[in-house]
PDB file of N, CA, C and O in Angstrom:
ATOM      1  N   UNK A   1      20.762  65.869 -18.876  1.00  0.00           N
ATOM      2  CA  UNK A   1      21.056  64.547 -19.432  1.00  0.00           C
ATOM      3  C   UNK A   1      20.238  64.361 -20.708  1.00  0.00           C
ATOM      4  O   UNK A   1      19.007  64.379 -20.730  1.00  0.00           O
ATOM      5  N   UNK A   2      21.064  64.172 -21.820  1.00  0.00           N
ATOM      6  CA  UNK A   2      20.324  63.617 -23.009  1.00  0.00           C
ATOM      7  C   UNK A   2      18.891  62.750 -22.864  1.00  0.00           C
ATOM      8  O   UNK A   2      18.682  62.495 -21.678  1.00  0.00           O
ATOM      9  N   UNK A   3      18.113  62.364 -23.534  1.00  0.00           N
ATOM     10  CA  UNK A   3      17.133  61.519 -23.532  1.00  0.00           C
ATOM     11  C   UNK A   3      17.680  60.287 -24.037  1.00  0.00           C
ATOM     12  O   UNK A   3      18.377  60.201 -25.048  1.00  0.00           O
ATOM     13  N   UNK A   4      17.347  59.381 -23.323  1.00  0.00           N
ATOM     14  CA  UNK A   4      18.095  57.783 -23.765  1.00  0.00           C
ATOM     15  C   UNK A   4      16.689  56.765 -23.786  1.00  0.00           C
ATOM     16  O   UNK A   4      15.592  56.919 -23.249  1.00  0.00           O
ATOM     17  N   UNK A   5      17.206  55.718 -24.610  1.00  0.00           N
ATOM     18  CA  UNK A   5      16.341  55.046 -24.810  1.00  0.00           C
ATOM     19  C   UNK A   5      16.939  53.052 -24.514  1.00  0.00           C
ATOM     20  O   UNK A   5      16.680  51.881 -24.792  1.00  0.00           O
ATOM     21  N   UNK A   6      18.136  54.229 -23.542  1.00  0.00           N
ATOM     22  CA  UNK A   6      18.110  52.555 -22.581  1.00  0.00           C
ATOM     23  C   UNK A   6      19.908  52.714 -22.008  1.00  0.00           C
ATOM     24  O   UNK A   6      20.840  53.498 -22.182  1.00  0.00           O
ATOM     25  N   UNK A   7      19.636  51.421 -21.246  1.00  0.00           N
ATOM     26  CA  UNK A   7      20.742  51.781 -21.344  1.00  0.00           C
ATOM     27  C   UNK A   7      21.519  50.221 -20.356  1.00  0.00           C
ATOM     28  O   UNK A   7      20.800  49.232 -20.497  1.00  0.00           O
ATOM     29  N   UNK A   8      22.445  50.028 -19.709  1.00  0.00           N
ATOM     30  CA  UNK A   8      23.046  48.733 -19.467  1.00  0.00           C
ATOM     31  C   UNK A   8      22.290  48.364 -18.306  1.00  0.00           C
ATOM     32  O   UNK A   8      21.481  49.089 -17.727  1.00  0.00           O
ATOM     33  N   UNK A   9      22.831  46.341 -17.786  1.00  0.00           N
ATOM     34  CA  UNK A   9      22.299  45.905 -16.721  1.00  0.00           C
ATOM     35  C   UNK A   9      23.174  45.800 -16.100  1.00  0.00           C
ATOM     36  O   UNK A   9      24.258  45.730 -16.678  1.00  0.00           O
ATOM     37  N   UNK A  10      23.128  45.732 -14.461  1.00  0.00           N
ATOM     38  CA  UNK A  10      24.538  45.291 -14.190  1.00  0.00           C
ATOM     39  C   UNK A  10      24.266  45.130 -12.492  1.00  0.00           C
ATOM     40  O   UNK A  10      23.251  44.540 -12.120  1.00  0.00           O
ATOM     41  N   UNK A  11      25.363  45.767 -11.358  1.00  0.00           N
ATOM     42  CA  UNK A  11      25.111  45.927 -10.369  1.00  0.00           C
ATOM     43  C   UNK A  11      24.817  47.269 -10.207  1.00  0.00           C
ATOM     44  O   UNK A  11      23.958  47.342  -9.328  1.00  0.00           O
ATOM     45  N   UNK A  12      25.091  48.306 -10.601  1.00  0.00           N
ATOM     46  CA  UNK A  12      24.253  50.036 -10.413  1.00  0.00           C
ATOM     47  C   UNK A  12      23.400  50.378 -11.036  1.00  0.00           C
ATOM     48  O   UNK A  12      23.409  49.933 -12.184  1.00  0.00           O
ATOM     49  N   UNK A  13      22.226  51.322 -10.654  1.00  0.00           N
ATOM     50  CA  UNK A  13      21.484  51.804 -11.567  1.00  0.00           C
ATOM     51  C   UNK A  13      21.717  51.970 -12.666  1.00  0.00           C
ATOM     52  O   UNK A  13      22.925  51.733 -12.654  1.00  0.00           O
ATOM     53  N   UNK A  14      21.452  52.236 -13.784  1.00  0.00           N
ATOM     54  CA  UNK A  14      21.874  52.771 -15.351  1.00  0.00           C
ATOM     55  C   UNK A  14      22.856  52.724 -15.606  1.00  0.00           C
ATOM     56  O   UNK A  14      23.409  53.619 -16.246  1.00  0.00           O
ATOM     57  N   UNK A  15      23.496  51.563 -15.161  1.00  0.00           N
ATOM     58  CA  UNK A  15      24.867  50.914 -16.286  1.00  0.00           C
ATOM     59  C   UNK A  15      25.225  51.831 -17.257  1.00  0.00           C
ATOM     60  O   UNK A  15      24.519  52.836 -17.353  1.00  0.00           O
ATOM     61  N   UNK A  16      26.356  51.674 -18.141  1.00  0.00           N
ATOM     62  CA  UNK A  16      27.162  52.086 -19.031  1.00  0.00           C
ATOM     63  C   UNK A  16      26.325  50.184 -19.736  1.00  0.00           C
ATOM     64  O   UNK A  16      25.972  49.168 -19.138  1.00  0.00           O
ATOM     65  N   UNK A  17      26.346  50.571 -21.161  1.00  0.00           N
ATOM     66  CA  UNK A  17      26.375  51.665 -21.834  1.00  0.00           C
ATOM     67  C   UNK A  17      24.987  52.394 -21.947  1.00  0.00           C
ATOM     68  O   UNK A  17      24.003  51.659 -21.867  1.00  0.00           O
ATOM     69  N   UNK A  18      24.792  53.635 -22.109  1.00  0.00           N
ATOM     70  CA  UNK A  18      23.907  54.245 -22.672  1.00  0.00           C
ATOM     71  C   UNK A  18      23.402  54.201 -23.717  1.00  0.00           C
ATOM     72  O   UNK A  18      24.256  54.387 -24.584  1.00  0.00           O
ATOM     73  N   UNK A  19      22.401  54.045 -24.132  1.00  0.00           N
ATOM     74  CA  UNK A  19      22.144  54.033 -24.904  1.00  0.00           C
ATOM     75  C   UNK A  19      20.996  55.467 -26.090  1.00  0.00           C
ATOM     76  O   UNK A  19      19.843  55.571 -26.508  1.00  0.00           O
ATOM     77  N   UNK A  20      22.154  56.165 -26.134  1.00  0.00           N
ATOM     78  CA  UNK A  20      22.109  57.700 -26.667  1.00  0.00           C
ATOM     79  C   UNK A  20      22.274  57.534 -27.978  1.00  0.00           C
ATOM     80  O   UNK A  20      22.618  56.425 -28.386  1.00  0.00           O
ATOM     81  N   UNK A  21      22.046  58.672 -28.937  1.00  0.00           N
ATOM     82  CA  UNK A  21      22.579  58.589 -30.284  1.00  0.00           C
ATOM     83  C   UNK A  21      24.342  58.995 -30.074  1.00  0.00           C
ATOM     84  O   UNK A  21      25.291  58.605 -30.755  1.00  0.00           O
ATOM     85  N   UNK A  22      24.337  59.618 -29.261  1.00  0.00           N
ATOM     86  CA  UNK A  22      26.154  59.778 -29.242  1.00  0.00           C
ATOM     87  C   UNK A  22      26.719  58.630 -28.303  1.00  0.00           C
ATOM     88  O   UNK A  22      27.916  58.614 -28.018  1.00  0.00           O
ATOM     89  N   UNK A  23      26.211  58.076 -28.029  1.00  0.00           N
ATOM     90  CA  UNK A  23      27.060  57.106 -27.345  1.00  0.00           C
ATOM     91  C   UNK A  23      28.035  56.319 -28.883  1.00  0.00           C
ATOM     92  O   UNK A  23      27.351  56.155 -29.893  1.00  0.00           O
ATOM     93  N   UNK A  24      29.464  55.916 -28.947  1.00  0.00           N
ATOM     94  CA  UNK A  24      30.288  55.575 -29.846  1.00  0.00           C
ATOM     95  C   UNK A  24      30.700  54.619 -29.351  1.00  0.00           C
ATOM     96  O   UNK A  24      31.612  54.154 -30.034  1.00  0.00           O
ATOM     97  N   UNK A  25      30.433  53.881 -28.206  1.00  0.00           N
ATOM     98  CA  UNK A  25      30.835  52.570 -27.659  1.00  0.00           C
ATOM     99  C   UNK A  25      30.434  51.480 -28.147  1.00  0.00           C
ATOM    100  O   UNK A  25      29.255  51.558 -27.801  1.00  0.00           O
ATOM    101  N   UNK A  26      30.529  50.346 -28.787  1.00  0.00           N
ATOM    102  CA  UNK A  26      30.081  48.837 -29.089  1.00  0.00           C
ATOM    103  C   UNK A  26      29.205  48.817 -28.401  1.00  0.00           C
ATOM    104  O   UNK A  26      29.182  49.438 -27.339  1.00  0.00           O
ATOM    105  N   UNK A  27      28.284  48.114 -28.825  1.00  0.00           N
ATOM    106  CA  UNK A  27      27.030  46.809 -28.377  1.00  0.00           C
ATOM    107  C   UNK A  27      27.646  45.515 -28.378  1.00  0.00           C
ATOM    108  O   UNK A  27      27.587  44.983 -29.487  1.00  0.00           O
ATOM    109  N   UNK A  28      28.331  44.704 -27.318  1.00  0.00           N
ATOM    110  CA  UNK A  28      29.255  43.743 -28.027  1.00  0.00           C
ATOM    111  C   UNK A  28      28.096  42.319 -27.062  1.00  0.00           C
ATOM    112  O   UNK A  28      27.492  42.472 -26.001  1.00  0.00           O
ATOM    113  N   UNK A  29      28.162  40.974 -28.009  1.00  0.00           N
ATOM    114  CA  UNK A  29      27.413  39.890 -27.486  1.00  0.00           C
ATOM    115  C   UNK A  29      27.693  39.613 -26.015  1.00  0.00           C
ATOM    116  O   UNK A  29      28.873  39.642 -25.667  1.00  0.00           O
ATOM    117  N   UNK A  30      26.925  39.397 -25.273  1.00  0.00           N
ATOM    118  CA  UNK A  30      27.112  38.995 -23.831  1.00  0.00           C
ATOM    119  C   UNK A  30      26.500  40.330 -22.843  1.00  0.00           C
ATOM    120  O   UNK A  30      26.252  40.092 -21.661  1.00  0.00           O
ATOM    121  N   UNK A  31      26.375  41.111 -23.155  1.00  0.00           N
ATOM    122  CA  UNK A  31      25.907  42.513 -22.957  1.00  0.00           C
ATOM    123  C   UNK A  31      24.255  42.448 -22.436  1.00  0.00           C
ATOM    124  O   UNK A  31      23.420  42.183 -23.300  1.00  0.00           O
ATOM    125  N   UNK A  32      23.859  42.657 -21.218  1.00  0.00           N
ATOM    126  CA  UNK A  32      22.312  42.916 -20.997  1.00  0.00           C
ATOM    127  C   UNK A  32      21.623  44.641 -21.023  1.00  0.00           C
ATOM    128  O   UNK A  32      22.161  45.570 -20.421  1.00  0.00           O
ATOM    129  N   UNK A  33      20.707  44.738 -21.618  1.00  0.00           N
ATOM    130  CA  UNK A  33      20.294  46.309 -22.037  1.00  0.00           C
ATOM    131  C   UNK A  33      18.451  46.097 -21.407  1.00  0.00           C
ATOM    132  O   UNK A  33      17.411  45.439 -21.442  1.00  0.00           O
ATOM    133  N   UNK A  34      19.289  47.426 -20.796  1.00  0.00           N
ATOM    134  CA  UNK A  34      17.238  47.929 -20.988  1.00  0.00           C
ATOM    135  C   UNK A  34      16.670  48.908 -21.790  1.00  0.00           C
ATOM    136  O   UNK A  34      16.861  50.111 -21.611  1.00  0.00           O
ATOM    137  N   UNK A  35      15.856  48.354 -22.820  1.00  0.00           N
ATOM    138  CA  UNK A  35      15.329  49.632 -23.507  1.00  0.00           C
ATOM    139  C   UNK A  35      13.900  49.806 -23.505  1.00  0.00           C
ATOM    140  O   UNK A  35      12.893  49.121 -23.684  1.00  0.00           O
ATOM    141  N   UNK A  36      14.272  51.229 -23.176  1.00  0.00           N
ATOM    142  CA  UNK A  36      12.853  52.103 -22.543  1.00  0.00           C
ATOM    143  C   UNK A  36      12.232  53.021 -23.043  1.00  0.00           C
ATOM    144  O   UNK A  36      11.956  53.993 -22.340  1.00  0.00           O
ATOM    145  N   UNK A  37      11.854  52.972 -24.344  1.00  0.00           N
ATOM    146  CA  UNK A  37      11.297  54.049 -24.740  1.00  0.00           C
ATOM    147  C   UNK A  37      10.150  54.524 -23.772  1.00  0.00           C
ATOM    148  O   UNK A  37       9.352  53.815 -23.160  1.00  0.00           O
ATOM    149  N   UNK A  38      10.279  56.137 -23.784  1.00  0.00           N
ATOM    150  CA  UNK A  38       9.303  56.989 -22.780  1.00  0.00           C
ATOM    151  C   UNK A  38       8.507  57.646 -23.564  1.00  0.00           C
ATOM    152  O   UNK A  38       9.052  57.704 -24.667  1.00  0.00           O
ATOM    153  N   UNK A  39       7.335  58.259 -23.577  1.00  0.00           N
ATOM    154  CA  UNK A  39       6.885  59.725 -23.844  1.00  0.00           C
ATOM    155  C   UNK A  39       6.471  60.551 -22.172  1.00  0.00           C
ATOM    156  O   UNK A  39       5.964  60.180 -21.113  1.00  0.00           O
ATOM    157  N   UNK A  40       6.900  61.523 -22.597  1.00  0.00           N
ATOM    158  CA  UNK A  40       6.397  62.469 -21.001  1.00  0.00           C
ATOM    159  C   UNK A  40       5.689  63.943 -21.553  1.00  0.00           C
ATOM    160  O   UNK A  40       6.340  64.597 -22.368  1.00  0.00           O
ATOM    161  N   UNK A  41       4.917  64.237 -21.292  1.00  0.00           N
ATOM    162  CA  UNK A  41       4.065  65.697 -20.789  1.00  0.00           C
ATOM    163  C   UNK A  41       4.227  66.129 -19.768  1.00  0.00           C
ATOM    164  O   UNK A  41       3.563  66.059 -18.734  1.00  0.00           O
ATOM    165  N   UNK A  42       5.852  66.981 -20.206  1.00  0.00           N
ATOM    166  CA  UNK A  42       5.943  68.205 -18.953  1.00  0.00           C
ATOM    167  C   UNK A  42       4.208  68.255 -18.068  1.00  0.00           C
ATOM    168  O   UNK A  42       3.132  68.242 -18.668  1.00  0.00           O
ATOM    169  N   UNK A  43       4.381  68.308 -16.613  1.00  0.00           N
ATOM    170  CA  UNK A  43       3.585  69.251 -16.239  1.00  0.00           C
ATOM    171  C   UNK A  43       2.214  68.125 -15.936  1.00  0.00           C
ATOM    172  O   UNK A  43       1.309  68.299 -15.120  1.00  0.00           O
ATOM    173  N   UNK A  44       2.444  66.694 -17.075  1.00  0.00           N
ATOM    174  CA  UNK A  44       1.298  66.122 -16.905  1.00  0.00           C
ATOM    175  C   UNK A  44       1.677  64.913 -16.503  1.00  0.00           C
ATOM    176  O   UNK A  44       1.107  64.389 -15.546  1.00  0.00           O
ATOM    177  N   UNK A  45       2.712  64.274 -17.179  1.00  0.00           N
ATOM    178  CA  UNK A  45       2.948  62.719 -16.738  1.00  0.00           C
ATOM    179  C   UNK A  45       3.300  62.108 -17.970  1.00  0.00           C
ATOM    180  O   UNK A  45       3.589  62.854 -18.906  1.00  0.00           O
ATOM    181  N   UNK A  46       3.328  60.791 -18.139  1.00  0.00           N
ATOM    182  CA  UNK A  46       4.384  60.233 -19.083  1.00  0.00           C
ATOM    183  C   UNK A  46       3.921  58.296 -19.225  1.00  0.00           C
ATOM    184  O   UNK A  46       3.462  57.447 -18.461  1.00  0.00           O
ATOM    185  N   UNK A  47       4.334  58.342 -20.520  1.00  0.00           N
ATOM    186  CA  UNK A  47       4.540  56.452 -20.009  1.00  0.00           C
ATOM    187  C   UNK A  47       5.462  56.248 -20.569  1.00  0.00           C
ATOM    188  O   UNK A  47       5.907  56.745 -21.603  1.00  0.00           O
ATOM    189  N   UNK A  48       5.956  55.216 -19.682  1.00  0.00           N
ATOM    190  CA  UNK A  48       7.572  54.365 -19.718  1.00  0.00           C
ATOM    191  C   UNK A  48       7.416  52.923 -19.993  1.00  0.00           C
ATOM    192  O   UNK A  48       6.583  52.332 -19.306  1.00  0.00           O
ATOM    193  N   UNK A  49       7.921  52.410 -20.674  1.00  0.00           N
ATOM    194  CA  UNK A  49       7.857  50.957 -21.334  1.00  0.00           C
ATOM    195  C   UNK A  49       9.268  49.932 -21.429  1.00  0.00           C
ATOM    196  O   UNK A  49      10.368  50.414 -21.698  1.00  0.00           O
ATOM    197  N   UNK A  50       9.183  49.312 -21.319  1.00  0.00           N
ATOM    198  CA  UNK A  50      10.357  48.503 -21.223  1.00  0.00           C
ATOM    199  C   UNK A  50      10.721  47.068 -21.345  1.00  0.00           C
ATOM    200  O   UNK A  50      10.242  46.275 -20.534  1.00  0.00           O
ATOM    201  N   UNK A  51      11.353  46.746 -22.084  1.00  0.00           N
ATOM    202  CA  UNK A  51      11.897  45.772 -22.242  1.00  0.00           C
ATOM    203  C   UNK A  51      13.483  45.027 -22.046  1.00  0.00           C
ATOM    204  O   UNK A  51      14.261  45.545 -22.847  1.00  0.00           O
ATOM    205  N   UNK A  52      14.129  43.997 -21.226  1.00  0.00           N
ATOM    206  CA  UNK A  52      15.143  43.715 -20.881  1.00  0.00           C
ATOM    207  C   UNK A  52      15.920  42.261 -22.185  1.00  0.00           C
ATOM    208  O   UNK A  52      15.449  41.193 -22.575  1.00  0.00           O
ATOM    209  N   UNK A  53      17.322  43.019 -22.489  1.00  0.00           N
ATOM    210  CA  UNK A  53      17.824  41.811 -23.736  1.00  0.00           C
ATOM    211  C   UNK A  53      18.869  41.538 -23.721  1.00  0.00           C
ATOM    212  O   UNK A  53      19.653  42.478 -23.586  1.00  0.00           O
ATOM    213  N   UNK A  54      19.419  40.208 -23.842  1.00  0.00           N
ATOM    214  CA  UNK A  54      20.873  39.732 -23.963  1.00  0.00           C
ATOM    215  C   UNK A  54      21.243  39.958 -25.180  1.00  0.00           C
ATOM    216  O   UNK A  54      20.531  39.514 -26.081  1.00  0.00           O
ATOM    217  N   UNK A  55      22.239  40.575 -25.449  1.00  0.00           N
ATOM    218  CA  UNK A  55      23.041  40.826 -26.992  1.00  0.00           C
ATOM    219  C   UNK A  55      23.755  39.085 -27.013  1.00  0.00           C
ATOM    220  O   UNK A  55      24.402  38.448 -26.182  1.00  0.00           O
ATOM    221  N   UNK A  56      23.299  38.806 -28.253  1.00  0.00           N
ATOM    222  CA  UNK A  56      24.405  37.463 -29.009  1.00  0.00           C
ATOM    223  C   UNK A  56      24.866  37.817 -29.805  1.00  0.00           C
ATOM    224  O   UNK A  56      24.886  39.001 -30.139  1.00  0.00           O
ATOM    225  N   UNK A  57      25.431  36.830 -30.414  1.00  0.00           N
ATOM    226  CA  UNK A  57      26.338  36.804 -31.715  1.00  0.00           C
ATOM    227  C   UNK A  57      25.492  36.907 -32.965  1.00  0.00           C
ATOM    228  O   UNK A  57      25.845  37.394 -34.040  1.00  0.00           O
ATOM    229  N   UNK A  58      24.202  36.319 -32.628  1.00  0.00           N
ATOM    230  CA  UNK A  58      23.184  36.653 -33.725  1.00  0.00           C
ATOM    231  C   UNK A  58      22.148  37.693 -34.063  1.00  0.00           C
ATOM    232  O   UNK A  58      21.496  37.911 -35.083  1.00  0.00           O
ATOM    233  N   UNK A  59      22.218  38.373 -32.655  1.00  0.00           N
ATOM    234  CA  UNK A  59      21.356  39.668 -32.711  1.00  0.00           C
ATOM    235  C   UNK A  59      20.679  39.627 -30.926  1.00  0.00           C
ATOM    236  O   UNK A  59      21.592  39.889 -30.143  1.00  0.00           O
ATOM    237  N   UNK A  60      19.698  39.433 -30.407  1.00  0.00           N
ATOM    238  CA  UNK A  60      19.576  39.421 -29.052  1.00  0.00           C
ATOM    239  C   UNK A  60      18.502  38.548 -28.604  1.00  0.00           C
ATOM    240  O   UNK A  60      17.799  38.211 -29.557  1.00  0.00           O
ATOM    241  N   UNK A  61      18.099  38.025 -27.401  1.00  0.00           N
ATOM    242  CA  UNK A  61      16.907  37.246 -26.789  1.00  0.00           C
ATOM    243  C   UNK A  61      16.970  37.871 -25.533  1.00  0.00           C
ATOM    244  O   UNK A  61      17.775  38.184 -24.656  1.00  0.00           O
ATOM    245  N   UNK A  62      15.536  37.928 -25.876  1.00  0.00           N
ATOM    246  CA  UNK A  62      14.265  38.691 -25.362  1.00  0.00           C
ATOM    247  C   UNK A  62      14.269  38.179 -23.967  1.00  0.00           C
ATOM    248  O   UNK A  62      13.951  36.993 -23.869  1.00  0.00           O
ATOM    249  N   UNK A  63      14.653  39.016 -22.495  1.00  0.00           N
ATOM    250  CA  UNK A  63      14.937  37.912 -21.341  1.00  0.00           C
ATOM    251  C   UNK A  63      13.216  38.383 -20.520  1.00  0.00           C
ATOM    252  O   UNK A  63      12.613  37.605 -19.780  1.00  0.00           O
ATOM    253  N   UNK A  64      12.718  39.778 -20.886  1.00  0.00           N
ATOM    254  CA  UNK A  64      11.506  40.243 -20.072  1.00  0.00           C
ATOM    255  C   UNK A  64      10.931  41.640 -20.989  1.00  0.00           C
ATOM    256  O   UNK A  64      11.582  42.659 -21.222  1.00  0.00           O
ATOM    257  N   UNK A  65       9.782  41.394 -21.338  1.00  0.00           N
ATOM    258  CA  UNK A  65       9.003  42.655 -21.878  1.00  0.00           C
ATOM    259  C   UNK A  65       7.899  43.327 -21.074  1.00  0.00           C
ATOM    260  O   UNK A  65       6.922  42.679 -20.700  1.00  0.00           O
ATOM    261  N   UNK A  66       7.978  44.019 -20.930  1.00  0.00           N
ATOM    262  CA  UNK A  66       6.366  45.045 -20.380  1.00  0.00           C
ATOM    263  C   UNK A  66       5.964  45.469 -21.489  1.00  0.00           C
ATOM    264  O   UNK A  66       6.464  45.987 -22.488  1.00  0.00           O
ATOM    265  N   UNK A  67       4.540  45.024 -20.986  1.00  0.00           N
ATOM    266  CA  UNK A  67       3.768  44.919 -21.872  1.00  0.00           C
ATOM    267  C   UNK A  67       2.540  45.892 -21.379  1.00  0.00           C
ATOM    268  O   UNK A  67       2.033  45.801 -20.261  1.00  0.00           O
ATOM    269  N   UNK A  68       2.036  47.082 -22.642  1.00  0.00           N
ATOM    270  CA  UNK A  68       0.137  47.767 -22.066  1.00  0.00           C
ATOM    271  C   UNK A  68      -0.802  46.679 -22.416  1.00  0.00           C
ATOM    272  O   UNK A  68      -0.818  46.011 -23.450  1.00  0.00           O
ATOM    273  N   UNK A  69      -1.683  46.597 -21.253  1.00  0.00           N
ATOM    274  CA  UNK A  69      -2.850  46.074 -21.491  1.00  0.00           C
ATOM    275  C   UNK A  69      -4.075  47.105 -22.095  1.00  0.00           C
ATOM    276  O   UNK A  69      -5.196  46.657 -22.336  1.00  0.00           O
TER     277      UNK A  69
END
């Protein structure tokens, strides 16, 4: 599986859409996304970050962020 950096909300795990560089599907308003940028070290471990967003008509609001302390 490609590396994604998010991808839909819904009722199943990891919704459609993906959010890949090949994904060719719309971002269309009304739409909830999680985007997760990761880094991982094979072998060592990783951090995962995330933030949850409603797409509008004007661009998106911010519904939940994780945040490092």
């Amino acid at each position: 599986m490609p590396q994604r950096a998010g991808h839909g909300v819904g009722l199943e795990v990891d919704e459609r859409p993906a959010l890949i560089p090949s994904n060719q599907n719309s971002l269309l308003p009304g739409m909830t996304v999680v985007v997760h940028p990761s880094v991982v070290i094979p072998e060592k471990g990783g951090v995962f970050m995330g933030g949850t967003f409603l797409l509008t008509p004007d661009g998106h609001e911010k519904l939940f962020q994780a945040e490092l302390l």
